[in-house]
KELUM-739337 format. One record per residue (C-alpha): x, y, z. Coordinates in pm, 1 decimal. Example, Ala and Ser with C-alpha at 12.3 -4.5 7.8 and 13.67 -1.06 7.14 Angstrom:
<recs>
+----------+----------+----------+
:       xx :       yy :       zz :
+----------+----------+----------+
:   1230.0 :   -450.0 :    780.0 :
:   1367.0 :   -106.0 :    714.0 :
+----------+----------+----------+
</recs>
This chain:
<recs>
+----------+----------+----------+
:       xx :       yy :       zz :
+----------+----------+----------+
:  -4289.8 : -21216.6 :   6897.7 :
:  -4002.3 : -21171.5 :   6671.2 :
:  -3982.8 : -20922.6 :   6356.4 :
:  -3789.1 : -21074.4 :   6027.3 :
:  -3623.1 : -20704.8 :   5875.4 :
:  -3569.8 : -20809.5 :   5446.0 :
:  -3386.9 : -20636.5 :   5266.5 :
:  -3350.7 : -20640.6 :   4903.5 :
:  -3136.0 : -20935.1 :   4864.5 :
:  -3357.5 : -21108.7 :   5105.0 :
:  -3659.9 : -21043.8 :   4911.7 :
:  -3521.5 : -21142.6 :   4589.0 :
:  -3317.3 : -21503.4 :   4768.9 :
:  -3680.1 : -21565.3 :   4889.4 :
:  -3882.3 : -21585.0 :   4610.6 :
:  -3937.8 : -21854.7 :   4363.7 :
:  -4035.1 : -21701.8 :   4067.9 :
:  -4228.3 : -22019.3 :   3909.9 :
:  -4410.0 : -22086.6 :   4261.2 :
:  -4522.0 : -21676.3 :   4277.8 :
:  -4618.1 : -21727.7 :   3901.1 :
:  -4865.9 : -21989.0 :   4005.9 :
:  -4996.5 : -21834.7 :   4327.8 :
:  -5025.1 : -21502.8 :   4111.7 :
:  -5250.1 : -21730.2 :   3863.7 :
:  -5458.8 : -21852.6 :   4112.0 :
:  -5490.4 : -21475.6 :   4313.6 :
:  -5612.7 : -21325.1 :   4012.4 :
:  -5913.7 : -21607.7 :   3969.3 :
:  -5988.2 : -21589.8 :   4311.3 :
:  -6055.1 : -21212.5 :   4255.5 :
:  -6358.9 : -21293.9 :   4045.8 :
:  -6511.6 : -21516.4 :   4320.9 :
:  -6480.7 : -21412.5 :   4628.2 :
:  -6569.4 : -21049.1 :   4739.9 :
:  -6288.8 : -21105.0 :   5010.2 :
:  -6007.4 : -21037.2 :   4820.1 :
:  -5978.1 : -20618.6 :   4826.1 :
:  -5769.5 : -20381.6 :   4828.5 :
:  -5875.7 : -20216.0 :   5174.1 :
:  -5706.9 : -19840.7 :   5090.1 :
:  -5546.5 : -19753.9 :   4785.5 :
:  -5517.2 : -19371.8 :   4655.5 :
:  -5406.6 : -19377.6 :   4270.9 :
:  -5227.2 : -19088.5 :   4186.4 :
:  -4926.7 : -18941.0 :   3981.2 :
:  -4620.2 : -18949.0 :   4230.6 :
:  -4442.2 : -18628.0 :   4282.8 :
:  -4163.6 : -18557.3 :   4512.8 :
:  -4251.7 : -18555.9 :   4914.4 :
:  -4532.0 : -18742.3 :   4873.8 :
:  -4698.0 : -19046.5 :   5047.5 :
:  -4946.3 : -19333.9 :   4903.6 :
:  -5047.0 : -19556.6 :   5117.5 :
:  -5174.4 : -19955.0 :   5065.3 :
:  -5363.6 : -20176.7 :   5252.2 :
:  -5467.9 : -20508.3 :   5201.4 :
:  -5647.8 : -20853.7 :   5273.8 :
:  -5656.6 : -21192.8 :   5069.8 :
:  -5895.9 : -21441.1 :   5131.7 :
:  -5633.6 : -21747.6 :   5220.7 :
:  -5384.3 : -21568.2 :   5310.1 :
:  -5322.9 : -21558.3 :   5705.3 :
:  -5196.6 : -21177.4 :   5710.4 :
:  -5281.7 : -20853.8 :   5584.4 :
:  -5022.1 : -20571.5 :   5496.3 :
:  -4991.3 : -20188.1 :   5439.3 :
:  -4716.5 : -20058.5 :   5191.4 :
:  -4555.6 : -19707.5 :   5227.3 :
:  -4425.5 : -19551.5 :   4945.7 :
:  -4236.3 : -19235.4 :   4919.0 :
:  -4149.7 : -18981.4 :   4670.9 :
:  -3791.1 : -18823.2 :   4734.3 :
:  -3522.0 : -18581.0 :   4578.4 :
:  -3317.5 : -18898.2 :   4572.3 :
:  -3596.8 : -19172.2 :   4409.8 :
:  -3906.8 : -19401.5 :   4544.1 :
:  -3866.3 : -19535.2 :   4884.0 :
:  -4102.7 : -19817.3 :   4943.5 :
:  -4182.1 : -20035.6 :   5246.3 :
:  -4414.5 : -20323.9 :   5324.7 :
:  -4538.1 : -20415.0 :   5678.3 :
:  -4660.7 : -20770.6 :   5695.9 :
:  -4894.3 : -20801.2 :   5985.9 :
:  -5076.3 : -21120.1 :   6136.2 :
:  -5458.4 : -21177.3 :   6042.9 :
:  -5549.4 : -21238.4 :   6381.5 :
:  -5362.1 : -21057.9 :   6667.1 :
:  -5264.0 : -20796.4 :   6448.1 :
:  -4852.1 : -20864.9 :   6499.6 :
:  -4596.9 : -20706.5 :   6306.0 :
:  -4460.1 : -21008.3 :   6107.6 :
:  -4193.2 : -20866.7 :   5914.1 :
:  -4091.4 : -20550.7 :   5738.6 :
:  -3975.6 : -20598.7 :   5367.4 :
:  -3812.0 : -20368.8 :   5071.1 :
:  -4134.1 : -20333.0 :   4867.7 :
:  -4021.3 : -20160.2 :   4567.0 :
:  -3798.6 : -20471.8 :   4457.3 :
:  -4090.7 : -20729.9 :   4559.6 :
:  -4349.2 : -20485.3 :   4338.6 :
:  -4083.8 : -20476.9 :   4052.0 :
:  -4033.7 : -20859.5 :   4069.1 :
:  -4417.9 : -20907.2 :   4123.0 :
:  -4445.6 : -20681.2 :   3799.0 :
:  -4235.0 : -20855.2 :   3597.8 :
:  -4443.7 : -21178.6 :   3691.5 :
:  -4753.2 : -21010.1 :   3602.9 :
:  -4592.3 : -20958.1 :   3276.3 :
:  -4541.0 : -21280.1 :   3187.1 :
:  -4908.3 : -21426.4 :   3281.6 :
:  -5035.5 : -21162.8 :   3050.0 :
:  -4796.3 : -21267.5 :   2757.2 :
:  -4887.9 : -21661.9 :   2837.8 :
:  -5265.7 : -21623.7 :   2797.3 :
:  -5296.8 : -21297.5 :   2590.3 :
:  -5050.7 : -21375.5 :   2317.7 :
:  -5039.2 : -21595.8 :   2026.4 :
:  -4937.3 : -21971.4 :   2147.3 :
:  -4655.4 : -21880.8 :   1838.5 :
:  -4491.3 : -21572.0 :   2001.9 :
:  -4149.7 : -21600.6 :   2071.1 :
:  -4043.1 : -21247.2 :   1944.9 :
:  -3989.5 : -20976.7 :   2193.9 :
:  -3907.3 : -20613.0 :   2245.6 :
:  -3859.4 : -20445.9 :   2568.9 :
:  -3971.3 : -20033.3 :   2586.5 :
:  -3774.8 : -19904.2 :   2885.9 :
:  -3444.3 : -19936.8 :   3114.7 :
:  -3241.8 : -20103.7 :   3363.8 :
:  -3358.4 : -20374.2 :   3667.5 :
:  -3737.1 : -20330.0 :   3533.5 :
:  -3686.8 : -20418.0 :   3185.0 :
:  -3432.3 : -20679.5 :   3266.3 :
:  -3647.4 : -20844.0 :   3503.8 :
:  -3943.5 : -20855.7 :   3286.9 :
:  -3741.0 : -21017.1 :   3008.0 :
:  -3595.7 : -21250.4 :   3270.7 :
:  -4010.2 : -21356.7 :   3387.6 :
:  -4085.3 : -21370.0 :   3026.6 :
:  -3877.6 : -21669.2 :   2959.4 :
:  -4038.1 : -21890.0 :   3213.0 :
:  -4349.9 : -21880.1 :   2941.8 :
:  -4224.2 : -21860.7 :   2635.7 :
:  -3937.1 : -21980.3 :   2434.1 :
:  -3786.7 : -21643.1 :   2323.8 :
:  -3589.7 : -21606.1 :   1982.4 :
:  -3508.3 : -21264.6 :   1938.5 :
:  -3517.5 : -20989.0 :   2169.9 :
:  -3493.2 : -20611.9 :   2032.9 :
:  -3414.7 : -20311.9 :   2365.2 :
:  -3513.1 : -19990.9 :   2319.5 :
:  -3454.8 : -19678.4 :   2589.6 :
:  -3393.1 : -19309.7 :   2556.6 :
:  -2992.0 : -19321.5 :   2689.0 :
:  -2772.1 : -19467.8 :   2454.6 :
:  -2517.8 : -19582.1 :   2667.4 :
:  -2736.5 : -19730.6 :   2928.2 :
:  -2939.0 : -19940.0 :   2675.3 :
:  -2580.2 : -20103.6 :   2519.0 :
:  -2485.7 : -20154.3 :   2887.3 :
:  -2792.8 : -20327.3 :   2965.7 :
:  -2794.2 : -20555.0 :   2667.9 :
:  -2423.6 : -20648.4 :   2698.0 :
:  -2475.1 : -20735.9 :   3052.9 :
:  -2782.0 : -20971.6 :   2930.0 :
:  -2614.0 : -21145.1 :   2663.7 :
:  -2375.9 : -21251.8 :   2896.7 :
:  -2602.5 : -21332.8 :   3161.3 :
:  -2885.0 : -21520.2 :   2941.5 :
:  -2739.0 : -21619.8 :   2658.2 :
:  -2993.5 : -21462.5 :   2414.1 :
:  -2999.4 : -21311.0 :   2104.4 :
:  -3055.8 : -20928.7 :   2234.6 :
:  -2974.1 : -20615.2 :   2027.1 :
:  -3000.9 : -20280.8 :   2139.1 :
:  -3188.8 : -20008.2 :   1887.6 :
:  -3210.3 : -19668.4 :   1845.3 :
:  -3580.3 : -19619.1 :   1807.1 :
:  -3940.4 : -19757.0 :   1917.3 :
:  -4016.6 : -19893.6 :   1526.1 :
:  -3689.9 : -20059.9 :   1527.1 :
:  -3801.8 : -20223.0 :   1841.0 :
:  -4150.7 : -20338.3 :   1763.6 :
:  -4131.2 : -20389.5 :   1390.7 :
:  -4132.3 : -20728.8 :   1384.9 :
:  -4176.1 : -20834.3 :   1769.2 :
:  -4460.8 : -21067.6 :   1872.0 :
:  -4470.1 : -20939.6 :   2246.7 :
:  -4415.4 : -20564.4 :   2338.5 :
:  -4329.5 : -20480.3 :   2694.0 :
:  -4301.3 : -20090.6 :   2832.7 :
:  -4172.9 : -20076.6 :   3104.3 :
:  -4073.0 : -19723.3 :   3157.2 :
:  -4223.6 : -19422.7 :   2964.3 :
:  -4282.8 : -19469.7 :   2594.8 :
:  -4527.2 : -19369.5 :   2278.6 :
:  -4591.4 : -19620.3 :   2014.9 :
:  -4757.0 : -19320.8 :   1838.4 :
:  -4673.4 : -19323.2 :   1469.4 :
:  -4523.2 : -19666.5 :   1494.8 :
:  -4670.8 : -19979.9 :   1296.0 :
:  -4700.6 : -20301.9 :   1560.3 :
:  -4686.9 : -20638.0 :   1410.2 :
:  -5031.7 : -20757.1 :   1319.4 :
:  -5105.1 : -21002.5 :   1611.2 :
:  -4912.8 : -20846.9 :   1833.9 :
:  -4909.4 : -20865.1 :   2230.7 :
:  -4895.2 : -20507.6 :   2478.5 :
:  -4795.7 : -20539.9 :   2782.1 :
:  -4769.4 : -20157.1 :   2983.7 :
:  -4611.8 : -20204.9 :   3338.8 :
:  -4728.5 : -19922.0 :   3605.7 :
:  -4995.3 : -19826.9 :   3380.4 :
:  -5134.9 : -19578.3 :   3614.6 :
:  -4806.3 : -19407.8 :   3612.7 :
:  -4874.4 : -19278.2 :   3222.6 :
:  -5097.3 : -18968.9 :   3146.7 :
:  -5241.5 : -19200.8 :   2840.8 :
:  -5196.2 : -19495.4 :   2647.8 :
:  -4873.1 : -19544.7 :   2499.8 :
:  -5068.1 : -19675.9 :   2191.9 :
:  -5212.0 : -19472.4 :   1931.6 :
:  -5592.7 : -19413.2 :   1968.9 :
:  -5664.3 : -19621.2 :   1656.4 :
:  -5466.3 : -19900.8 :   1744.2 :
:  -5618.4 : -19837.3 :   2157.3 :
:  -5988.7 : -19844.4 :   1984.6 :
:  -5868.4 : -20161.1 :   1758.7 :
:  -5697.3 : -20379.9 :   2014.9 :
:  -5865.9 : -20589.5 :   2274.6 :
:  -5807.6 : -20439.2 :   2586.3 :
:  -5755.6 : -20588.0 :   2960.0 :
:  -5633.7 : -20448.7 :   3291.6 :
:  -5491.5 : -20670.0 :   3637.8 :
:  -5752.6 : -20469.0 :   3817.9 :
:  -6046.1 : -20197.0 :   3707.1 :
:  -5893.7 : -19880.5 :   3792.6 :
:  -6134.3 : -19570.5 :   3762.6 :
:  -5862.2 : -19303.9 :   3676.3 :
:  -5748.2 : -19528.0 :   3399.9 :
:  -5908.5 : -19473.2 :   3122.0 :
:  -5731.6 : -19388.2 :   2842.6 :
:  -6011.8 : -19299.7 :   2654.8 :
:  -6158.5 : -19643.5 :   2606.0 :
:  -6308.0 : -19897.9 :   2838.3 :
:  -6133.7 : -20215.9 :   2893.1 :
:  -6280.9 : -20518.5 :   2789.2 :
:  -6189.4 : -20733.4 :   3097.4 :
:  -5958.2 : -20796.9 :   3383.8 :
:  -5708.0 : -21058.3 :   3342.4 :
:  -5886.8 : -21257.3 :   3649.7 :
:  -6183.7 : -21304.9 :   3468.1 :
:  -5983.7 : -21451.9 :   3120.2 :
:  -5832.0 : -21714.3 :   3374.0 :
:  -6171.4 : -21786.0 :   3548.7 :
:  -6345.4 : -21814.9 :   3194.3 :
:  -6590.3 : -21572.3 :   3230.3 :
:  -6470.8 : -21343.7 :   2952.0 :
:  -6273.3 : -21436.9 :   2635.2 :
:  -5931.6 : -21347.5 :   2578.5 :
:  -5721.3 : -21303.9 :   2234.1 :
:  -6013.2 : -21366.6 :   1970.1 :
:  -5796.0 : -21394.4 :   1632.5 :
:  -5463.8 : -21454.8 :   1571.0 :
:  -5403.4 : -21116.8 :   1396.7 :
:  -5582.6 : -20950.3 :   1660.1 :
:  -5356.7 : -20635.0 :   1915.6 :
:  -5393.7 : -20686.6 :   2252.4 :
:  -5304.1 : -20474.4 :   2551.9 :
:  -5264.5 : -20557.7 :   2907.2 :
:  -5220.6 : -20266.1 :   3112.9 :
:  -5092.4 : -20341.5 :   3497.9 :
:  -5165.7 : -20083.4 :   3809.9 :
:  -5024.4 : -20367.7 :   4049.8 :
:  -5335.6 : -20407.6 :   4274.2 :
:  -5203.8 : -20429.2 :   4635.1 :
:  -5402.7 : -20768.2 :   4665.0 :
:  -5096.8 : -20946.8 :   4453.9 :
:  -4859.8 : -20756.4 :   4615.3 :
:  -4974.2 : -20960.8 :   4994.3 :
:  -4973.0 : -21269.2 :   4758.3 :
:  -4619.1 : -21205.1 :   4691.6 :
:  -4536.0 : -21055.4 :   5059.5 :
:  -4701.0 : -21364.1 :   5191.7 :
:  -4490.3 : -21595.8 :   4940.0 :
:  -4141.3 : -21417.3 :   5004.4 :
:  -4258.5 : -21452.0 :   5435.7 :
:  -4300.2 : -21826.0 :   5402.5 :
:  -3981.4 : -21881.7 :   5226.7 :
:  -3792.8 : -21665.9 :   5442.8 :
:  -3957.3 : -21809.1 :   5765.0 :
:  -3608.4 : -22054.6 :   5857.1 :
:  -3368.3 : -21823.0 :   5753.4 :
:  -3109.9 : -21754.6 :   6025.8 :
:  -2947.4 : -21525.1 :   5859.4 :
:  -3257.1 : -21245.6 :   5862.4 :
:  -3251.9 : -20988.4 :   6148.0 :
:  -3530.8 : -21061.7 :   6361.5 :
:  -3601.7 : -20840.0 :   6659.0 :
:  -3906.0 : -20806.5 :   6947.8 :
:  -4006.5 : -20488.4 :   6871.6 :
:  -4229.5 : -20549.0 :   7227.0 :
:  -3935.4 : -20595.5 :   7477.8 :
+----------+----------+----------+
</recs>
Protein backbone atom coordinates (compact mmCIF):
# COMPACT_ATOMS: atom_id res chain seq x y z
CA UNK A 1 0.00 0.00 0.00
CA UNK A 2 1.21 3.35 -0.96
CA UNK A 3 2.03 6.40 1.52
CA UNK A 4 0.89 10.10 0.14
CA UNK A 5 4.02 12.45 1.99
CA UNK A 6 2.05 16.44 2.17
CA UNK A 7 3.75 18.98 2.64
CA UNK A 8 2.65 22.37 3.43
CA UNK A 9 1.63 23.49 0.09
CA UNK A 10 -0.09 20.23 -0.31
CA UNK A 11 -2.07 20.62 2.73
CA UNK A 12 -3.12 24.05 2.06
CA UNK A 13 -3.91 23.14 -2.29
CA UNK A 14 -6.07 20.38 -0.63
CA UNK A 15 -8.38 21.93 1.40
CA UNK A 16 -11.55 23.70 0.66
CA UNK A 17 -12.05 25.99 3.21
CA UNK A 18 -16.06 26.30 2.80
CA UNK A 19 -16.37 22.31 2.54
CA UNK A 20 -13.98 21.93 6.04
CA UNK A 21 -16.25 24.81 7.43
CA UNK A 22 -19.24 22.58 7.01
CA UNK A 23 -17.74 19.23 8.00
CA UNK A 24 -16.26 21.24 11.08
CA UNK A 25 -20.11 22.28 11.76
CA UNK A 26 -21.35 19.04 11.61
CA UNK A 27 -18.08 17.36 13.80
CA UNK A 28 -18.76 19.58 16.53
CA UNK A 29 -22.74 18.41 16.75
CA UNK A 30 -21.84 15.05 16.37
CA UNK A 31 -19.68 15.49 19.56
CA UNK A 32 -22.80 15.93 21.65
CA UNK A 33 -24.34 12.64 20.36
CA UNK A 34 -22.31 10.12 19.96
CA UNK A 35 -19.79 8.97 22.71
CA UNK A 36 -17.60 7.80 19.66
CA UNK A 37 -16.12 10.81 18.79
CA UNK A 38 -12.88 11.17 21.43
CA UNK A 39 -9.92 12.25 21.64
CA UNK A 40 -8.12 8.80 22.48
CA UNK A 41 -4.69 10.57 24.15
CA UNK A 42 -4.20 14.06 24.55
CA UNK A 43 -1.70 15.60 27.34
CA UNK A 44 -2.46 19.52 27.68
CA UNK A 45 0.40 21.28 28.69
CA UNK A 46 2.52 24.56 28.28
CA UNK A 47 5.14 23.73 25.44
CA UNK A 48 8.71 24.28 26.28
CA UNK A 49 11.67 23.55 24.23
CA UNK A 50 12.58 19.58 23.66
CA UNK A 51 9.44 18.55 24.39
CA UNK A 52 6.86 16.05 22.92
CA UNK A 53 2.80 16.01 23.04
CA UNK A 54 1.35 13.50 21.58
CA UNK A 55 -2.49 13.12 19.87
CA UNK A 56 -4.55 10.46 19.08
CA UNK A 57 -7.76 10.21 17.67
CA UNK A 58 -11.07 8.53 16.31
CA UNK A 59 -14.32 10.07 14.65
CA UNK A 60 -17.31 8.27 14.38
CA UNK A 61 -17.69 8.47 10.27
CA UNK A 62 -14.60 8.92 9.56
CA UNK A 63 -12.77 5.69 8.07
CA UNK A 64 -9.24 6.47 9.80
CA UNK A 65 -7.83 7.42 12.95
CA UNK A 66 -4.56 9.57 13.39
CA UNK A 67 -1.79 10.47 15.96
CA UNK A 68 -0.11 14.01 15.72
CA UNK A 69 3.52 14.65 16.93
CA UNK A 70 4.42 17.85 17.94
CA UNK A 71 7.74 19.16 18.91
CA UNK A 72 9.22 21.92 20.78
CA UNK A 73 12.70 23.09 19.27
CA UNK A 74 15.49 25.86 19.57
CA UNK A 75 14.36 26.62 16.05
CA UNK A 76 10.15 26.62 16.53
CA UNK A 77 7.14 23.87 16.65
CA UNK A 78 7.61 20.94 14.48
CA UNK A 79 4.37 19.15 13.97
CA UNK A 80 3.39 15.96 12.13
CA UNK A 81 0.20 14.01 11.50
CA UNK A 82 0.07 10.25 10.68
CA UNK A 83 -3.18 9.30 9.03
CA UNK A 84 -3.75 5.64 9.54
CA UNK A 85 -6.61 3.27 8.15
CA UNK A 86 -9.60 2.33 10.59
CA UNK A 87 -9.38 -1.13 9.80
CA UNK A 88 -5.95 -2.70 8.95
CA UNK A 89 -4.25 -0.14 10.71
CA UNK A 90 -2.15 1.23 7.33
CA UNK A 91 -0.18 4.21 7.26
CA UNK A 92 -2.28 6.39 4.86
CA UNK A 93 -0.37 9.42 4.60
CA UNK A 94 1.91 11.65 6.58
CA UNK A 95 0.93 15.44 6.56
CA UNK A 96 2.52 18.97 7.89
CA UNK A 97 0.17 19.34 10.88
CA UNK A 98 1.02 22.64 12.18
CA UNK A 99 -0.33 24.42 8.88
CA UNK A 100 -3.56 22.01 8.78
CA UNK A 101 -4.08 22.97 12.83
CA UNK A 102 -3.47 26.72 11.94
CA UNK A 103 -5.90 26.54 8.94
CA UNK A 104 -8.32 24.29 11.04
CA UNK A 105 -7.98 27.20 13.71
CA UNK A 106 -8.72 29.82 11.69
CA UNK A 107 -11.97 27.83 10.62
CA UNK A 108 -12.87 27.33 14.10
CA UNK A 109 -12.71 31.00 14.32
CA UNK A 110 -15.07 31.81 12.04
CA UNK A 111 -17.95 29.20 13.23
CA UNK A 112 -17.60 30.86 16.56
CA UNK A 113 -17.99 34.48 15.09
CA UNK A 114 -21.12 33.08 12.78
CA UNK A 115 -23.20 31.76 15.70
CA UNK A 116 -21.74 33.68 18.73
CA UNK A 117 -21.83 37.16 17.34
CA UNK A 118 -24.40 39.66 16.61
CA UNK A 119 -26.10 38.79 13.01
CA UNK A 120 -24.88 42.88 12.64
CA UNK A 121 -21.09 42.37 13.17
CA UNK A 122 -19.05 43.29 10.48
CA UNK A 123 -16.30 45.13 12.54
CA UNK A 124 -13.13 43.34 13.30
CA UNK A 125 -9.82 43.49 15.08
CA UNK A 126 -7.18 40.95 14.96
CA UNK A 127 -4.77 40.56 18.47
CA UNK A 128 -1.61 38.87 17.16
CA UNK A 129 0.90 38.32 14.06
CA UNK A 130 1.75 36.91 10.83
CA UNK A 131 0.17 33.50 8.89
CA UNK A 132 -2.20 33.00 12.12
CA UNK A 133 -3.78 36.27 12.20
CA UNK A 134 -3.90 36.53 8.47
CA UNK A 135 -5.52 33.33 8.10
CA UNK A 136 -8.12 33.91 10.64
CA UNK A 137 -9.09 37.20 8.99
CA UNK A 138 -9.01 35.37 5.66
CA UNK A 139 -11.80 32.38 7.38
CA UNK A 140 -13.61 35.24 8.84
CA UNK A 141 -14.81 36.58 5.60
CA UNK A 142 -16.46 33.45 4.43
CA UNK A 143 -19.18 34.45 7.38
CA UNK A 144 -19.39 37.76 7.56
CA UNK A 145 -19.29 40.77 5.40
CA UNK A 146 -16.34 42.66 7.02
CA UNK A 147 -16.12 46.61 6.94
CA UNK A 148 -13.31 47.59 8.85
CA UNK A 149 -10.54 45.68 10.12
CA UNK A 150 -8.13 47.26 12.93
CA UNK A 151 -4.31 44.86 13.48
CA UNK A 152 -2.71 45.04 16.46
CA UNK A 153 0.86 43.11 17.42
CA UNK A 154 3.79 43.93 19.61
CA UNK A 155 6.53 44.56 16.46
CA UNK A 156 5.92 47.54 14.66
CA UNK A 157 7.34 46.73 11.56
CA UNK A 158 5.89 43.32 11.26
CA UNK A 159 2.28 44.51 11.92
CA UNK A 160 2.65 47.41 8.85
CA UNK A 161 4.13 44.53 6.80
CA UNK A 162 1.35 42.33 7.45
CA UNK A 163 -1.37 44.82 6.78
CA UNK A 164 0.23 46.17 3.57
CA UNK A 165 0.55 42.72 2.28
CA UNK A 166 -3.41 42.27 3.09
CA UNK A 167 -4.62 45.28 1.56
CA UNK A 168 -3.18 44.22 -1.45
CA UNK A 169 -4.16 40.78 -1.25
CA UNK A 170 -7.96 41.33 0.01
CA UNK A 171 -8.84 44.45 -0.83
CA UNK A 172 -10.05 45.57 2.66
CA UNK A 173 -10.07 48.39 4.64
CA UNK A 174 -7.16 47.24 7.24
CA UNK A 175 -5.13 49.66 9.44
CA UNK A 176 -2.46 48.77 11.57
CA UNK A 177 -2.47 50.33 15.42
CA UNK A 178 -0.27 50.84 18.01
CA UNK A 179 -2.21 49.53 20.94
CA UNK A 180 -4.94 46.83 22.09
CA UNK A 181 -7.77 49.87 22.81
CA UNK A 182 -7.06 51.23 19.48
CA UNK A 183 -7.79 47.83 18.21
CA UNK A 184 -10.95 46.86 19.99
CA UNK A 185 -12.53 50.23 20.59
CA UNK A 186 -15.03 50.05 18.30
CA UNK A 187 -14.69 46.36 16.76
CA UNK A 188 -17.70 44.00 16.78
CA UNK A 189 -15.50 40.71 16.62
CA UNK A 190 -12.12 40.40 18.55
CA UNK A 191 -9.74 37.68 17.51
CA UNK A 192 -6.25 36.84 19.58
CA UNK A 193 -4.43 35.01 18.02
CA UNK A 194 -1.09 35.23 19.61
CA UNK A 195 -0.47 36.46 23.23
CA UNK A 196 -2.46 39.45 24.38
CA UNK A 197 -4.29 41.22 27.62
CA UNK A 198 -7.42 43.10 27.11
CA UNK A 199 -6.84 44.12 30.78
CA UNK A 200 -7.67 47.78 31.27
CA UNK A 201 -9.20 48.01 27.85
CA UNK A 202 -13.05 48.90 27.28
CA UNK A 203 -14.63 46.20 24.52
CA UNK A 204 -17.53 47.37 22.57
CA UNK A 205 -20.74 46.53 24.33
CA UNK A 206 -21.93 43.44 22.30
CA UNK A 207 -18.88 42.44 21.43
CA UNK A 208 -17.59 38.92 20.13
CA UNK A 209 -14.03 37.02 21.75
CA UNK A 210 -12.60 34.75 19.98
CA UNK A 211 -8.95 33.33 21.83
CA UNK A 212 -7.11 30.85 19.41
CA UNK A 213 -4.79 28.14 21.35
CA UNK A 214 -6.46 29.00 24.44
CA UNK A 215 -4.65 26.45 26.39
CA UNK A 216 -1.48 28.07 25.36
CA UNK A 217 -2.32 31.32 27.83
CA UNK A 218 -1.64 31.19 31.66
CA UNK A 219 -5.26 33.10 31.93
CA UNK A 220 -7.82 34.82 30.18
CA UNK A 221 -6.81 37.57 28.11
CA UNK A 222 -10.00 39.33 29.41
CA UNK A 223 -10.28 41.13 32.53
CA UNK A 224 -11.95 39.12 35.38
CA UNK A 225 -14.99 41.43 35.35
CA UNK A 226 -15.56 41.36 31.85
CA UNK A 227 -14.53 37.04 32.11
CA UNK A 228 -17.36 36.89 35.05
CA UNK A 229 -19.76 39.24 32.74
CA UNK A 230 -19.44 37.59 29.35
CA UNK A 231 -21.04 34.37 28.30
CA UNK A 232 -18.50 31.97 28.02
CA UNK A 233 -17.96 28.78 25.57
CA UNK A 234 -15.05 26.48 24.74
CA UNK A 235 -14.61 23.90 21.27
CA UNK A 236 -14.04 21.25 23.87
CA UNK A 237 -14.17 21.09 28.02
CA UNK A 238 -10.67 21.23 28.90
CA UNK A 239 -9.93 20.61 32.72
CA UNK A 240 -6.70 22.79 32.96
CA UNK A 241 -8.64 25.61 31.47
CA UNK A 242 -10.16 27.39 33.73
CA UNK A 243 -9.49 30.74 33.94
CA UNK A 244 -11.16 31.20 36.97
CA UNK A 245 -14.70 30.73 35.75
CA UNK A 246 -16.60 27.82 34.34
CA UNK A 247 -17.70 27.91 30.84
CA UNK A 248 -21.14 27.97 30.07
CA UNK A 249 -21.08 25.50 27.09
CA UNK A 250 -19.17 23.96 24.28
CA UNK A 251 -19.75 25.29 20.94
CA UNK A 252 -21.16 21.61 19.88
CA UNK A 253 -23.89 21.85 22.08
CA UNK A 254 -25.02 25.75 20.75
CA UNK A 255 -25.14 24.00 17.20
CA UNK A 256 -27.04 20.87 18.48
CA UNK A 257 -29.52 23.21 20.48
CA UNK A 258 -29.07 21.94 23.68
CA UNK A 259 -27.69 25.11 25.24
CA UNK A 260 -28.33 28.76 24.20
CA UNK A 261 -25.87 30.87 22.68
CA UNK A 262 -25.54 34.91 22.57
CA UNK A 263 -28.64 35.90 24.87
CA UNK A 264 -28.76 39.86 24.21
CA UNK A 265 -27.47 41.87 21.74
CA UNK A 266 -25.27 43.92 24.15
CA UNK A 267 -24.18 40.88 25.72
CA UNK A 268 -19.65 39.84 25.61
CA UNK A 269 -19.06 36.65 24.53
CA UNK A 270 -15.92 34.53 24.51
CA UNK A 271 -15.04 31.50 22.64
CA UNK A 272 -11.93 30.06 23.73
CA UNK A 273 -10.37 27.17 21.24
CA UNK A 274 -7.81 24.24 22.59
CA UNK A 275 -8.21 22.55 19.00
CA UNK A 276 -9.53 19.12 20.16
CA UNK A 277 -7.64 16.50 18.08
CA UNK A 278 -11.17 15.11 17.02
CA UNK A 279 -11.42 18.25 14.36
CA UNK A 280 -8.07 18.01 13.60
CA UNK A 281 -8.89 13.99 11.87
CA UNK A 282 -11.96 15.89 10.45
CA UNK A 283 -9.65 18.13 8.70
CA UNK A 284 -6.77 15.33 8.10
CA UNK A 285 -9.52 13.20 6.71
CA UNK A 286 -10.87 16.24 4.45
CA UNK A 287 -7.29 17.37 3.14
CA UNK A 288 -6.70 12.98 2.44
CA UNK A 289 -9.79 12.84 0.26
CA UNK A 290 -8.95 15.81 -1.75
CA UNK A 291 -5.50 14.89 -2.17
CA UNK A 292 -6.37 11.18 -2.98
CA UNK A 293 -5.79 11.78 -7.26
CA UNK A 294 -3.06 13.94 -6.99
CA UNK A 295 -0.08 12.74 -9.05
CA UNK A 296 1.96 15.11 -8.09
CA UNK A 297 2.19 13.86 -4.12
CA UNK A 298 5.10 11.52 -3.23
CA UNK A 299 3.69 8.31 -2.48
CA UNK A 300 5.94 5.49 -1.35
CA UNK A 301 5.42 1.57 0.08
CA UNK A 302 6.87 2.00 3.14
CA UNK A 303 6.38 -2.21 3.19
CA UNK A 304 8.66 -3.14 0.17
Amino acid sequence: MLTAFLSRADVSRHLQALHLLRELREALTARQKAASVQTLRFQPSTPEPGSTLLRQAAVAGVPAWMVTVRSETAKGTRSVLQLHEAGTGQLLAMMDAGHLMMLRASLMSALAADVLARPDARDVAVLGAGAAASSALKALRLVRSIEQVWFHEPNVVDNFELVHRLQTTLSMAIRAVDTPEEAVALADIVVITGPASLEGVTLKPGAHVTVLSAETFPGSPLPAPALKAARRFCDASEPSLEWGQPFDAELGEVLSNQKPGRQSDDQLTLFASVGPAALDLVAAWHVFEGARHDEGLTRIDLEA
